[in-house]
N, C-alpha and C positions, 0 to 999 in steps of 0.2 A: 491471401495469395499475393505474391511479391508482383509486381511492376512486368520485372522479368516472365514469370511464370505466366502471368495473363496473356502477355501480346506473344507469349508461343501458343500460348493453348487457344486464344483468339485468333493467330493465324493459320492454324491446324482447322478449326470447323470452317474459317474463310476460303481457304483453299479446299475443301470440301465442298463446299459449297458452288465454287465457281466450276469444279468441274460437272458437280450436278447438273449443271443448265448446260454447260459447252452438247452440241452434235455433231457427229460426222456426217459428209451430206447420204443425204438418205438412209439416216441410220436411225434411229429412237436413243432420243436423254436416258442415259440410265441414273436411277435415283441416286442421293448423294450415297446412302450408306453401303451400297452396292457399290458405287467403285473405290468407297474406302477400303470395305473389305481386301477389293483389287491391288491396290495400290497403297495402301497406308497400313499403319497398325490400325485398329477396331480402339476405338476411346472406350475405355473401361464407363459404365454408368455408377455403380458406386461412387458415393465421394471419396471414400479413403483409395480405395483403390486408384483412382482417379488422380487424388493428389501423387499417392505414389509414383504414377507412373508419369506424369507431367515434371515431378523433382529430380525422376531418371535423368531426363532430359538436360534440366535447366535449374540443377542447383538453388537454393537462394540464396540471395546477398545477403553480404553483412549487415545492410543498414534494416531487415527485416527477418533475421536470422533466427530472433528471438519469438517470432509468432510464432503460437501455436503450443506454445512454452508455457507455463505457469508463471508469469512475468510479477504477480503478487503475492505469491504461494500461498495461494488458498489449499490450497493442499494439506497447509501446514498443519493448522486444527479440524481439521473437517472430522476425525474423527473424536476427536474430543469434543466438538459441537455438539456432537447427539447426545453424549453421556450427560453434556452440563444442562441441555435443556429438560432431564429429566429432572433435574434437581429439585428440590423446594425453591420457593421466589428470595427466602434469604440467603440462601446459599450461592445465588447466582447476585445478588443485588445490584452488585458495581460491576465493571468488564475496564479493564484497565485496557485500553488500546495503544501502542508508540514501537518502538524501535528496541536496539540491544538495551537500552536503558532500562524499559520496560520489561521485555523479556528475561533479565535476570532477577528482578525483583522478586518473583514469589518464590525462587530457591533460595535468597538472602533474608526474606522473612520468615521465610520456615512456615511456623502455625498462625502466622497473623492475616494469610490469605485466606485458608478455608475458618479461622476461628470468626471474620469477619463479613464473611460473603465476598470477596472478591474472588475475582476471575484474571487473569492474567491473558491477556492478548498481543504480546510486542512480540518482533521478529526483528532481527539485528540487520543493522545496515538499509531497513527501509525507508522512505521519503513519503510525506504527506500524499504523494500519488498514488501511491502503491495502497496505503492505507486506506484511500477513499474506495479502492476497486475493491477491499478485502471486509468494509464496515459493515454488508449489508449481513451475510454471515459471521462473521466476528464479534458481534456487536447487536444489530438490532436483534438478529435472528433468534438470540439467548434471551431475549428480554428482561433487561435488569432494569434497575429505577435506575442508579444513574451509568453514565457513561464517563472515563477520566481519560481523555486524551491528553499526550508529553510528546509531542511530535517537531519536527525541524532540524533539527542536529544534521540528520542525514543532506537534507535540502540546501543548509548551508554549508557543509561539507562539500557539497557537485559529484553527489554519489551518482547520480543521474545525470544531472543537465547541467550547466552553467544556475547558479541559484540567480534568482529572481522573487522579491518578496512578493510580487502581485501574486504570482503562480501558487507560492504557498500561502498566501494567506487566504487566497479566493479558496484550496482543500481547507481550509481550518473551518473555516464558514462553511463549507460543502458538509462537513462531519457533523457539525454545529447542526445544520439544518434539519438533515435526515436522523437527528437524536431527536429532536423536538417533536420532528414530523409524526413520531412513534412515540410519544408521550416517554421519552428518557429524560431523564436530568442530566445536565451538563457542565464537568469540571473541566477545565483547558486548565494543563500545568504551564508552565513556565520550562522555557528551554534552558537547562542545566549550563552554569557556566564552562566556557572552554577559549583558550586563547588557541590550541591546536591541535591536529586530527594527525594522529600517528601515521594511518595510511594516507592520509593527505597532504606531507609536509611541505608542500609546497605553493598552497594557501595561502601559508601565514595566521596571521592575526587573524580571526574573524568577531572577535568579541564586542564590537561595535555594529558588526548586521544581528548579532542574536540578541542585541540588548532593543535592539530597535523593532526587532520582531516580538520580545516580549512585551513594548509598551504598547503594540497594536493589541496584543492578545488582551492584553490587561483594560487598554480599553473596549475592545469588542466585549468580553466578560459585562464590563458595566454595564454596556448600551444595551445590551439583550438580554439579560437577567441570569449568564452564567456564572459557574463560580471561578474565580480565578485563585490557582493554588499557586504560592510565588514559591519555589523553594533556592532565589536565587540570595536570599541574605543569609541562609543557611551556610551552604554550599559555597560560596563563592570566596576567595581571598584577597577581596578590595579589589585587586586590578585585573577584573574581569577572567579570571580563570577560577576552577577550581582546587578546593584548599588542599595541599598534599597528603592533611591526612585524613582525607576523607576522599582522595582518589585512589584507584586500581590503577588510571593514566592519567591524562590530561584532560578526558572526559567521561568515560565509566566511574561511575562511585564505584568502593572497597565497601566492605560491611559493617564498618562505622557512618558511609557516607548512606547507606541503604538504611542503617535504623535511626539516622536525621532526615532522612525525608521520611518514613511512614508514617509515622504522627503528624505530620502537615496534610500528606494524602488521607486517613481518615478524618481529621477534623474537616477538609476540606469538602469531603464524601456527605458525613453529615451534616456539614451545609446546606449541599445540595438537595439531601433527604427532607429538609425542615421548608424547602419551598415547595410550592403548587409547580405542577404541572407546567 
C-alpha cells in the first residue's frame, strides 16, 4: 500500500475512532462503527475490496505504481513450470536462467535444448533483480543438476536503476547461493560483449563496467568452486563490442552468434556435471 494510501486509510479509522470516545453531555458514546455507519462510508473488511475502495479515493503514485504488478513476471513460466517438473531428471538437467540473450537461445538452437536436457529460463530486458525474485520457481523449483546463469547486460544498461556493481554482484552471489543451498551446480556465463544498447543510446560506451563485472564473476567462479563459461573471446571484436557477424545488434547474438556460444555452454554444463555437489 502507497504512502498516500495509508495515511488516508489511517486517517479514516483515526477519525473513527476519535468520534467513538467524543459525548454530548448527558448523552452515551456511541460505539465507533455506529457512527460510521452515520457519518462515513462502512470500510469494506475484505482486503480487495478494501484496496479498491481506498484507490477510489487516493490513487497511487507513480513512484509505487508498480505494486501489486508482477514486477518479475513470474507469470511468465508458471505454467511451463509444472509440465517440466514432470519431466525425467535428464530432461530437466540444466535451467539456463538470464535475460533476452538467454530467452532466445532455445529457439536459435532448435534440437540442442531438449536433445540435451536444457531448460530455457530468460526473459528480455530483465536485471539480476528481477531474476533473484523469479529463481526460486524458475530454477530451484524444477530441480536440475546444474543451474547457468548470463545475467548483467540489463543492470549495466540502467534498465532499472542507475547501475551499480555492488547491487549486482551481491544478486549474482544471491543466485549463486540459493543453487548450492539446493544442491544445484553452478555455471555464471560471462556478460556478452557490448560497446552499446540500442534503447539505451545515450549511455554510451559501457564496455569497461561489463569487462570489470566479468573479471569479478570469473573470480567469484574460482573462489567458490563454480564454473565460469567465458564466451567473451568468442564473441567479442577486440575492442570490447561484439563481432558484426555474429550480431543481430550491438548486443543480441544472430544465429551464427547462438551456434558459437552453445558449444561453450555445454562443455561448460558438463563441467559442472563432473563436480560434487
Amino acid at each position: 500500500m502507497s504512502v498516500v494510501r495509508r495515511g488516508i486509510l489511517g486517517g479514516a479509522i483515526l477519525a473513527g475512532a476519535s468520534l467513538g470516545l467524543a459525548k454530548t453531555a448527558g448523552a452515551q458514546a456511541l460505539p465507533v462503527n455506529v457512527l460510521l455507519s452515520v457519518n462515513e462510508p462502512q470500510l469494506a473488511t475484505d482486503p480487495v475490496a478494501l484496496r479498491d475502495q481506498v484507490e477510489a479515493v487516493a490513487p497511487p503514485s507513480p513512484q509505487v505504481a508498480w505494486i501489486g504488478q508482477d514486477w518479475a513476471n513470474l507469470h511468465r513460466y508458471k505454467a511451463a513450470n509444472r509440465e517440466v517438473i514432470r519431466l525425467a531428471a535428464f530432461n530437466r538437467r540444466a535451467v539456463l536462467m538470464g535475460d533476452s540473450i538467454t530467452d532466445a537461445w532455445p529457439v536459435q538452437a532448435g534440437e540442442v535444448f531438449p536433445k540435451n536436457g536444457l531448460i530455457g529460463r530468460g526473459i528480455g530486458g530483465q536485471t539480476t533483480a528481477q531474476m533473484v525474485v523469479r529463481f526460486q520457481p524458475d530454477v530451484i523449483a524444477l530441480k536440475p543438476l546444474v543451474v547457468h546463469v548470463m545475467a548483467g547486460t540489463n543492470d549495466v544498461a540502467e534498465n532499472l536503476d542507475p547501475y551499480d556493481f555492488v547491487t549486482t554482484s551481491n544478486n549474482l552471489m544471491a543466485m549463486a547461493a540459493m543453487a548450492r543451498a539446493n544442491n544445484i551446480r553452478v555455471v555464471m556465463g560471462s556478460v556478452p560483449p557490448a560497446t552499446s544498447f540500442a534503447w539505451r543510446p545515450a549511455l554510451g560506451n559501457r564496455s569497461s563496467e561489463i569487462q570489470t563485472l566479468n573479471a569479478w564473476i570469473k573470480t567469484f567462479c574460482a573462489n567458490h568452486g563454480h564454473v565460469y563459461a567465458d564466451y567473451w573471446p568468442a564473441l567479442g571484436d577486440g575492442q570490447g563490442g561484439l563481432k558484426a557477424t555474429l550480431g543481430a545488434d550491438s548486443v543480441h547474438p544472430n544465429a551464427a552468434g547462438y551456434a558459437t556460444m552453445t558449444p561453450i555452454a555445454l562443455a561448460s554444463i558438463d563441467k559442472a556435471m563432473s563436480r560434487g555437489r
